[in-house]
C-alpha positions as CSV (number, residue, x, y, z in Angstrom):
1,X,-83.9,39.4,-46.8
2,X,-86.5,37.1,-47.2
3,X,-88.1,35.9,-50.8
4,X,-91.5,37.3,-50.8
5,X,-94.7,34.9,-51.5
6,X,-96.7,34.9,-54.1
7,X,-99.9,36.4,-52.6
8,X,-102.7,33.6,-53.5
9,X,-106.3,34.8,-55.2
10,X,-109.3,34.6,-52.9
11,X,-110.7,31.4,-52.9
12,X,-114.7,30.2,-53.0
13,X,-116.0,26.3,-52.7
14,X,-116.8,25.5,-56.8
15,X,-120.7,25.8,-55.9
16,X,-120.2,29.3,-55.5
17,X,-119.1,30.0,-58.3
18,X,-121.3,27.9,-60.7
19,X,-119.2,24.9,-60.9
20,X,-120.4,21.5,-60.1
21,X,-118.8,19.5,-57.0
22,X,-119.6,16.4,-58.7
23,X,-117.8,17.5,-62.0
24,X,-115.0,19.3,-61.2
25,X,-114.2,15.6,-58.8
26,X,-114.8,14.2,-62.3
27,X,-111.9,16.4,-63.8
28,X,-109.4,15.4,-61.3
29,X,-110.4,12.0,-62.0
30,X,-110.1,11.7,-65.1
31,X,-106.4,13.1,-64.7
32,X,-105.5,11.0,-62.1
33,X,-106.5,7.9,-63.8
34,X,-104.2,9.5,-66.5
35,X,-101.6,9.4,-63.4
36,X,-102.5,5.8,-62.7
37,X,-101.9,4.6,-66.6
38,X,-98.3,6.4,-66.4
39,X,-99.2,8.9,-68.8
40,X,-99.1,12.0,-66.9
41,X,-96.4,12.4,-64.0
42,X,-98.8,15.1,-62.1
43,X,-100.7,17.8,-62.6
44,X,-101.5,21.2,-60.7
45,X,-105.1,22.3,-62.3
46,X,-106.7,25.6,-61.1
47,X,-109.8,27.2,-62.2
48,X,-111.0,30.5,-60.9
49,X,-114.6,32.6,-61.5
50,X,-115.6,35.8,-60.9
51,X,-112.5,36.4,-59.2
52,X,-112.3,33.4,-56.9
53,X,-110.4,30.2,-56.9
54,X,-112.6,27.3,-56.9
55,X,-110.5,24.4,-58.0
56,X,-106.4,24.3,-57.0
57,X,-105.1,20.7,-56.6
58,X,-102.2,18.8,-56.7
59,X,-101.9,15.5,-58.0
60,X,-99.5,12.7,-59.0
61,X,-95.1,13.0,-58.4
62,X,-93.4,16.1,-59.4
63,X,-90.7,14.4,-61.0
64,X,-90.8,10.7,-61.5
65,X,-86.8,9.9,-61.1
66,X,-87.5,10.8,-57.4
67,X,-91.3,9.9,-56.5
68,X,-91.3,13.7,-55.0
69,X,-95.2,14.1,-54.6
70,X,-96.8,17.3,-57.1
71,X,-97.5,20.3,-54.7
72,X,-99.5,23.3,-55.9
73,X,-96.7,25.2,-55.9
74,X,-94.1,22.9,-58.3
75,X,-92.3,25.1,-60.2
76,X,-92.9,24.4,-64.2
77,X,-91.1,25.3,-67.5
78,X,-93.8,27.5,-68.9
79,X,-92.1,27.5,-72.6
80,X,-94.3,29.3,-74.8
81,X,-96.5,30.9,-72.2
82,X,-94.0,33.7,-71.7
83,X,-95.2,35.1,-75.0
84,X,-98.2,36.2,-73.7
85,X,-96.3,38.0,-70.4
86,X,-93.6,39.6,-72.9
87,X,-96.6,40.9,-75.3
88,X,-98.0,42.5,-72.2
89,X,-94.5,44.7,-71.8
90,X,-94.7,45.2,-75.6
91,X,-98.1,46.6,-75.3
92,X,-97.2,48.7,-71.7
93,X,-93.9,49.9,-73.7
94,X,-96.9,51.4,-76.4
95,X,-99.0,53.0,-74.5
96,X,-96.1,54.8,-72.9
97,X,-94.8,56.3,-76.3
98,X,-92.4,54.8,-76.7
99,X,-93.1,52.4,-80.1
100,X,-96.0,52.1,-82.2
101,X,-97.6,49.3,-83.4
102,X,-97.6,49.9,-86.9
103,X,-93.3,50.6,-86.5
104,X,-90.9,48.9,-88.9
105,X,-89.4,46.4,-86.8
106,X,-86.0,47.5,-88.7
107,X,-86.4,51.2,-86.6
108,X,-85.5,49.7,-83.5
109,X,-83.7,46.5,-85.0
110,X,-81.6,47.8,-88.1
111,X,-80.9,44.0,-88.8
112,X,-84.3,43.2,-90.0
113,X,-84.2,46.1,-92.8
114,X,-84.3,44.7,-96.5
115,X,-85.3,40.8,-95.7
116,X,-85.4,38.4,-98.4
117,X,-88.2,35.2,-98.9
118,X,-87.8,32.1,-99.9
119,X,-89.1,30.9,-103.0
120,X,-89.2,27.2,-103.2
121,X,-89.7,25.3,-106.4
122,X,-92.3,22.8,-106.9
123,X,-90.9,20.1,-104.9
124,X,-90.3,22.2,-102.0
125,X,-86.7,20.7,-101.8
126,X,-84.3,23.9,-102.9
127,X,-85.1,27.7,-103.1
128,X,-84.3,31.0,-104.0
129,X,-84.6,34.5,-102.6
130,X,-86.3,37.6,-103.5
131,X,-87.3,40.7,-101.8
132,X,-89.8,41.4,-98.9
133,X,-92.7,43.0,-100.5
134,X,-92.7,45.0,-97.3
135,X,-90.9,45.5,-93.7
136,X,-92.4,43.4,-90.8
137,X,-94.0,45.5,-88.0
138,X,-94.2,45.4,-84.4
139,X,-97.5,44.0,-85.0
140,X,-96.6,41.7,-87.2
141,X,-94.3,40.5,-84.8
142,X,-97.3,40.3,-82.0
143,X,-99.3,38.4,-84.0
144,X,-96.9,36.4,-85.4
145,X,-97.8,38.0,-89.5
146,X,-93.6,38.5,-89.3
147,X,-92.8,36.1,-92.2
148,X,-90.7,33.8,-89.2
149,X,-91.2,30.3,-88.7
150,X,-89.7,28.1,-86.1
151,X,-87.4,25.4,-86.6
152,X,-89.7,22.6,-86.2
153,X,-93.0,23.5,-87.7
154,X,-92.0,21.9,-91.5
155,X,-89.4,20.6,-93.3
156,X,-88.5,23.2,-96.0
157,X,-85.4,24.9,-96.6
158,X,-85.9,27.7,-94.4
159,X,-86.3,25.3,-91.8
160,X,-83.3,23.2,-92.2
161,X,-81.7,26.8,-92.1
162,X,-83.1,27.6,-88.9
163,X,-81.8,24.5,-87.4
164,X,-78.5,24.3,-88.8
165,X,-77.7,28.3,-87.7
166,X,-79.2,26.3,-84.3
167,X,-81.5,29.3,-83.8
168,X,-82.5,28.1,-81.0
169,X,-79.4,27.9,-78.6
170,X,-79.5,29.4,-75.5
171,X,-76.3,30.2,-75.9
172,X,-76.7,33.5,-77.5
173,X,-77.6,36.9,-75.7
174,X,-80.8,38.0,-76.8
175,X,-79.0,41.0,-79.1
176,X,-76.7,37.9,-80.6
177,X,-79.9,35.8,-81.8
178,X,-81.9,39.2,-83.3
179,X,-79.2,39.3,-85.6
180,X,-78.9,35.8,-86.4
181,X,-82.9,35.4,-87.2
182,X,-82.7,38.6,-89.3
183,X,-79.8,36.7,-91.6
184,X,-82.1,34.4,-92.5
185,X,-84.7,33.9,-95.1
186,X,-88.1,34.8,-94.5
187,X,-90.6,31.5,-95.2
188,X,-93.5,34.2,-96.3
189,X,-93.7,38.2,-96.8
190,X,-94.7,39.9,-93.7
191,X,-98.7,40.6,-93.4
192,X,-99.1,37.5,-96.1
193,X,-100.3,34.3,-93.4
194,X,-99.8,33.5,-90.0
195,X,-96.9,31.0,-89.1
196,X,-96.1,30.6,-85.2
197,X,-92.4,31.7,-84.7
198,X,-89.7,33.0,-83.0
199,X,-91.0,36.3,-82.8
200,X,-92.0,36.9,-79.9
201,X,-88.2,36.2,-79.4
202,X,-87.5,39.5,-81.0
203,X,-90.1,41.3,-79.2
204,X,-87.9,40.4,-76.1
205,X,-85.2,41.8,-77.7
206,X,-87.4,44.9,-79.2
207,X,-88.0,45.3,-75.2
208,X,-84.6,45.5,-74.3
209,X,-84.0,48.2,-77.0
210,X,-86.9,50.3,-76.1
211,X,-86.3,50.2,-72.4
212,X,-83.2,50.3,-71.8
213,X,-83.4,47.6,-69.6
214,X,-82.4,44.0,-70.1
215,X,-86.0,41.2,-70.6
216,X,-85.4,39.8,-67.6
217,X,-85.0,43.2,-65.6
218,X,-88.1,44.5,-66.7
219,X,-90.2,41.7,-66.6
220,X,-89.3,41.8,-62.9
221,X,-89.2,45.4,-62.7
222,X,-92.6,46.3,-64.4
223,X,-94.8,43.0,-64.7
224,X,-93.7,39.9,-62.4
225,X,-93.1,41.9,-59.0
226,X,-96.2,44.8,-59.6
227,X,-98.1,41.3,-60.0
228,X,-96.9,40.0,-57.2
229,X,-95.5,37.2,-59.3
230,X,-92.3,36.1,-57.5
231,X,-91.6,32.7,-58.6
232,X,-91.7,33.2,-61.8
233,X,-88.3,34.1,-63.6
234,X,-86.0,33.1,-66.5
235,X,-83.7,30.5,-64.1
236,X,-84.6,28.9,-60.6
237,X,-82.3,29.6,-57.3
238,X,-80.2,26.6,-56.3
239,X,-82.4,26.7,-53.1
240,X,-85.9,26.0,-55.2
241,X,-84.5,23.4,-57.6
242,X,-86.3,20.5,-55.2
243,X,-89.4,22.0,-56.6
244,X,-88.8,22.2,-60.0
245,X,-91.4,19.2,-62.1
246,X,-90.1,17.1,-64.6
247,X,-91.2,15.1,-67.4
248,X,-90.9,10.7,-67.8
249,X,-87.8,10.0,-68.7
250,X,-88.6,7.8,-71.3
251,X,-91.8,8.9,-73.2
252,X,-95.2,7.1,-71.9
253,X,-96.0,6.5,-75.7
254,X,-92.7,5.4,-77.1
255,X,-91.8,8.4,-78.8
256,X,-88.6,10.6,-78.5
257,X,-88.4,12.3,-75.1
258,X,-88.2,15.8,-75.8
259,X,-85.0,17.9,-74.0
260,X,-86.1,19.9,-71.4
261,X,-84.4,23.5,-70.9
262,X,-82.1,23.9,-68.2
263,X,-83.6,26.1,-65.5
264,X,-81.8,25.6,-63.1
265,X,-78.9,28.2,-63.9
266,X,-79.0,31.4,-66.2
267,X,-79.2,30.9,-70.1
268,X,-77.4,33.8,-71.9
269,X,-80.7,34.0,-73.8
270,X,-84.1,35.6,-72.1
271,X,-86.0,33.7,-74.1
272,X,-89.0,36.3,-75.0
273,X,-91.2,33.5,-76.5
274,X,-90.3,30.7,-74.3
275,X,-88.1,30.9,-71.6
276,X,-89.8,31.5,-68.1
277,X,-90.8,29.2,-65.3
278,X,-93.8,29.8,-63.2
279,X,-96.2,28.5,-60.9
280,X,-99.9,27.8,-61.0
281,X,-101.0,30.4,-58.7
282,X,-98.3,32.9,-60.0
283,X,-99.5,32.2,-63.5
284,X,-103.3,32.5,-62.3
285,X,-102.1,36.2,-60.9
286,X,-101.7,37.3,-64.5
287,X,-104.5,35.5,-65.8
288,X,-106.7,37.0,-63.5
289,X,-105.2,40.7,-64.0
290,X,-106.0,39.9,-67.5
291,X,-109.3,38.9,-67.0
292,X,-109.9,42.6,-65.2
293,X,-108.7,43.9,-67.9
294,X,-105.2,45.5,-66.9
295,X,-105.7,45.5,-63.1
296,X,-105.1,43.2,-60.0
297,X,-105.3,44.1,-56.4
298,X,-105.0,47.9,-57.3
299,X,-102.0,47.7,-59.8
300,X,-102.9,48.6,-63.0
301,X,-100.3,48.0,-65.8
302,X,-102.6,48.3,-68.9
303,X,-105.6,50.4,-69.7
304,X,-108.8,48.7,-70.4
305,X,-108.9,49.7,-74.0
306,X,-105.9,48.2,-74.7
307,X,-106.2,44.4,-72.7
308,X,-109.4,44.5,-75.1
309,X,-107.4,44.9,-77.8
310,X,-104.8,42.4,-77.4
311,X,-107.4,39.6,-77.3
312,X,-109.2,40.5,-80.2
313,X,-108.5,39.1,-83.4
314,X,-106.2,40.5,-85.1
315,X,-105.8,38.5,-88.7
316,X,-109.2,38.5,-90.0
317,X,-108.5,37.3,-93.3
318,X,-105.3,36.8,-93.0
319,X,-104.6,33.0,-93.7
320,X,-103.0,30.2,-91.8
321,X,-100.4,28.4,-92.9
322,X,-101.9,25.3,-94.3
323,X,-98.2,23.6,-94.9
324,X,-97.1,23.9,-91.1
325,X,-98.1,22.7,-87.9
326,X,-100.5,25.8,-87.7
327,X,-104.1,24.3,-87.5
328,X,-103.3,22.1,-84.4
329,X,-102.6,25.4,-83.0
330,X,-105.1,27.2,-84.1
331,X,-108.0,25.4,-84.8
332,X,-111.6,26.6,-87.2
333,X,-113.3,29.3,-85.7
334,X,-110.2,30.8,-83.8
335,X,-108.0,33.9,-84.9
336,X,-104.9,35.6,-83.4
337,X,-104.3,38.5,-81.2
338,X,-101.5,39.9,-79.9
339,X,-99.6,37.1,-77.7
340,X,-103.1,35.0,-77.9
341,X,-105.2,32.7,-79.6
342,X,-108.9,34.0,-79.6
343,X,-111.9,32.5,-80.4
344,X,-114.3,34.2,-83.1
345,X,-117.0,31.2,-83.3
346,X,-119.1,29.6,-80.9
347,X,-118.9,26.4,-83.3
348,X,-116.4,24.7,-85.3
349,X,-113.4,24.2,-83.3
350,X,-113.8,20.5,-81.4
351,X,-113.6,22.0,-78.0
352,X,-116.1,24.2,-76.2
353,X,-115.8,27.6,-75.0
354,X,-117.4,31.1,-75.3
355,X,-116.8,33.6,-78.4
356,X,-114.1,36.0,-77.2
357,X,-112.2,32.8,-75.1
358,X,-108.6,33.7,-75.6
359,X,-105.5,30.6,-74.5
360,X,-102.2,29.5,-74.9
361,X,-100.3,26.7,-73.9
362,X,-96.2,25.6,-73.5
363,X,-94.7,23.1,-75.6
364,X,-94.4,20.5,-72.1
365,X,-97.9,20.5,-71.8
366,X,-98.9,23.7,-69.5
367,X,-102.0,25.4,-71.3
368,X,-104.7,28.1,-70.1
369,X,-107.6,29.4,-71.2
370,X,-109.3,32.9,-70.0
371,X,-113.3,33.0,-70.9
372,X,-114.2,36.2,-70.6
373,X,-118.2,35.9,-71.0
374,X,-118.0,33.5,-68.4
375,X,-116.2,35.6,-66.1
376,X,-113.4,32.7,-66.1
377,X,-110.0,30.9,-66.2
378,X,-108.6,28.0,-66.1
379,X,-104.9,26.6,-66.3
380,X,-103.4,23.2,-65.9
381,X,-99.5,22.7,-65.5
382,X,-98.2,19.6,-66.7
383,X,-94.9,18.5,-67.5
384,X,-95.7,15.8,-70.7
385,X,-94.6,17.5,-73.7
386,X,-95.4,14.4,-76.2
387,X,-99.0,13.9,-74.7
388,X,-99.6,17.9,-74.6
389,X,-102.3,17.8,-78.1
390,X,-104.3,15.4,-75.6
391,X,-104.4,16.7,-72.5
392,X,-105.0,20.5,-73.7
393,X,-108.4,19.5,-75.3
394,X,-109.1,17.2,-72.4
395,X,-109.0,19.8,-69.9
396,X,-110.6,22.1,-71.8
397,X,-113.9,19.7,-72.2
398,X,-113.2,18.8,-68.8
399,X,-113.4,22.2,-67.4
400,X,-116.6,23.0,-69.2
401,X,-118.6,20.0,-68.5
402,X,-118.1,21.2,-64.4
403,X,-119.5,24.5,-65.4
404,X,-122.8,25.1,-64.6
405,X,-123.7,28.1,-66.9
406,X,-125.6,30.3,-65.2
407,X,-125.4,33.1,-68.3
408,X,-125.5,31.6,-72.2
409,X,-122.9,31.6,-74.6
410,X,-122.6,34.8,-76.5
């Protein structure tokens, strides 16, 4: 049997669409000057409006070791933009009855009953534990309210804890690692401030439990192939690893290279909040069936209502952690939604874009944006994880400046 082919988006010349020809040449410019400097491998950048592809190039080597050229459809590590595709099944798994939002984590996950927080003394350099105040929710877990941290977002005790339980081996089925987060100490109470984490992690897990079905079986099953999203998947065939792009070996700006995951065989973990691999135009396939609101080419796999809800903020006042990584991830004038960033002010962030804009990015650099006033999205896959706090607001201004706005910014 043959592998099927990602069915492509129509396409329309970047006129057409209210995009300059003169800037969106700029834009690939500007990246492949990036290319010249040895800053950026490649790139695959695709923008689409009102339905229609108006920008999809190629540029620079797939993977520098070998010279291969970047072609549109290189196959990238994705990372962290799984978590939006696994709060989609979350969200489908809802409005099929099957879990609420407002659920105790602990009634599908018994582990995660009775959690303990980290109380740290002055210094920050030893702690002790105390009760949750309350049980993290699926929604905490969606908007990432949960009390988790990751690993590498601070240097406290919880996060030495995470690293030294190695948290984040792939080595561990996904029931194996539910259990081992749960032992661990909170860093907050659930509901108190938003802290990027693992838990979209356990939402893959909370997936399994809920189904039936492994992640990675109904990902496939009930997003990837109604999608018609077939190169995206958890591990690459042997046959497709000549396409898969890779990072400098050594990092352009002297710092440490980061380790890439290994996708080119199956992990025991389905990593729920980082662990896919994808193309641009497969990615663009959900981007746009999100941009419809739940629909593409017929298939609908979420109702209106509820693609409207997840990309609405959900913290309001909510704080952000201001002793983590946090605000380079989500910057003034931006909130959280469920598996998204979102954008609740036309001003203050340093990068332009419509209230209601929702985005995401992967730790190696891919990133996307959806700008629903605009009728738009855009996504560049890069594999650069060191230079990725660059090139995201780059693109992002990049992308913009091409626009010519034929409606004003909300």
């Amino acid at each position: 049997m043959e592998t099927p082919v990602t069915p492509p988006l129509p396409f329309a010349l970047p006129a057409q669409v209210g995009l300059c020809d003169e800037r969106s040449a700029r834009l690939l410019a500007v990246l492949q000057s990036e290319i010249d400097r040895q800053r950026l491998p490649g790139a695959v950048v695709l923008v689409a409006r009102h339905g229609k592809v108006a920008l999809y190039e190629s540029l620079g080597v797939q993977d520098p070791a070998t010279g291969t050229t970047m072609a549109k459809d290189s196959i990238f590590r994705i990372y962290s933009m799984t978590k939006p595709v696994v709060s989609v099944a979350v969200m489908m798994l809802m409005e099929q009855g099957k879990l609420l939002l407002s659920d105790p984590v602990a009634r599908y996950l018994p582990e995660f009953a009775s959690q303990h927080v980290a109380v740290r003394d002055d210094a920050g350099k030893s702690q002790t534990l105390r009760p949750a105040r309350r049980d993290a929710t699926v929604h905490d877990l969606l908007r990432h309210t949960a009390g988790l941290t990751y690993e590498f977002m601070g240097s406290l005790p919880v996060h030495r804890q995470y690293a030294q339980a190695r948290i984040g081996s792939r080595q561990r089925s996904n029931t194996e690692f539910s259990k081992a987060l749960a032992a661990l100490p909170l860093l907050a109470d659930p509901g108190s401030v938003w802290e990027y984490s693992r838990a979209t992690d356990v939402l893959g897990r909370l997936v399994e439990v809920c189904s039936g079905q492994t992640l990675a079986a109904f990902l496939q099953e009930k997003i990837l192939t109604p999608l018609g999203m077939h190169e995206t998947a958890f591990s690459v065939p042997v046959t497709q690893h000549g396409r898969i792009a890779e990072p400098y070996a050594h990092d352009p700006d002297g710092g440490l290279p980061m380790q890439m995951i290994d996708i080119r065989s199956q992990a025991a973990l389905a990593s729920g909040g980082g662990g896919l691999a994808s193309t641009a135009m497969d990615y663009a396939r959900f981007l746009q069936f999100m941009l419809n609101r739940g629909v593409l080419d017929g298939v609908r796999l979420l109702g209106p209502h509820t693609a409207d809800f997840m990309t609405a903020d959900h913290l309001g006042t909510i704080p952000v952690n201001p002793a983590g990584a946090s605000p380079a991830l989500l910057p003034p004038g931006h909130g959280f939604g469920l598996g998204f960033a979102v954008r609740t002010a036309a001003g203050l962030s340093a990068v332009p874009g419509s209230v209601g804009l929702y985005y995401w990015g992967g730790i190696a650099g891919t990133t996307f944006f959806v700008d629903p006033a605009l009728d738009m999205f855009a996504l560049m896959m890069i594999q650069a994880p060191n230079q990725r706090e660059y090139f995201r607001p780059l693109f992002r201004s990049l992308v913009y400046a091409a626009l010519l706005v034929d409606k004003p910014y909300p």
